[in-house]
N, C-alpha and C positions, 0 to 999 in steps of 0.2 A: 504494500500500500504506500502510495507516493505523502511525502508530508503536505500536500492540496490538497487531497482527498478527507472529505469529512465521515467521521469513524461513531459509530453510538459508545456512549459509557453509560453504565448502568450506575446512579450514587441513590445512598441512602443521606436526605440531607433532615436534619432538624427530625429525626425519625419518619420519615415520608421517602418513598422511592421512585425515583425521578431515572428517566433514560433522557440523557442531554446527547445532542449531535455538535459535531466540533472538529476542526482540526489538528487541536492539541493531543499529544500523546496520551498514554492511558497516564503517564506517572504525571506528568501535567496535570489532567482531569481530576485525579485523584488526589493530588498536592490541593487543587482547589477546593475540594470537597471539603477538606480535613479542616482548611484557614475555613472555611465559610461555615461548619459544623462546630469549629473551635471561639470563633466568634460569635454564636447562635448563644453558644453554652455562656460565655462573659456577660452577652445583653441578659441572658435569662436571670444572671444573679446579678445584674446590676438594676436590671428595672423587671421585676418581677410581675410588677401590674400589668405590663404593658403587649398588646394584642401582638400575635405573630405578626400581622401587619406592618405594625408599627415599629418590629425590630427590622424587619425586611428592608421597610423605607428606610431606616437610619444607616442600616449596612449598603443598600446601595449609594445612599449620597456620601458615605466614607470613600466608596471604591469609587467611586465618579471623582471627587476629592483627589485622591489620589493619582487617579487619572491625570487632572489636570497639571499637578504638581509633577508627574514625570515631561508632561509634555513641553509646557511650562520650559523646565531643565535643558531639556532637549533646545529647543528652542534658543537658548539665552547659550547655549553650547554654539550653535551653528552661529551663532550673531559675534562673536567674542575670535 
């Protein structure tokens, strides 16, 4: 399989199991699962009130966050 080709993973995330389709390797996929399972678990003891939803949304605006902040990087890289 060529690294183009998009490959199914099977993850169990936040106890729920999920087949995501992707390009990333299995050890990829699975590196992501573990951070995204491992940060489920910190929001759950950090705000216990708070609806799956609402940890969903806070973790994707961290990884968007972040996003920006490498590209951001990247960017002021090429400029310099």
């Amino acid at each position: 399989m060529s690294t183009n080709e998009k490959r199914r993973f099977k993850a169990t995330i936040d106890g729920k199991d999920y087949v995501l389709v992707g390009k990333g390797s299995v050890d990829h996929m699975q590196a992501v699962s573990d951070l995204l399972n491992e940060q489920l678990k910190q929001l759950h003891e950090a705000m216990p009130n708070a609806s799956d939803e609402q940890r969903a949304i806070l973790i994707a605006f961290n990884a968007i966050s972040k996003q920006f902040d490498v590209e951001e990087s990247a960017h002021n890289k090429e400029v310099h």
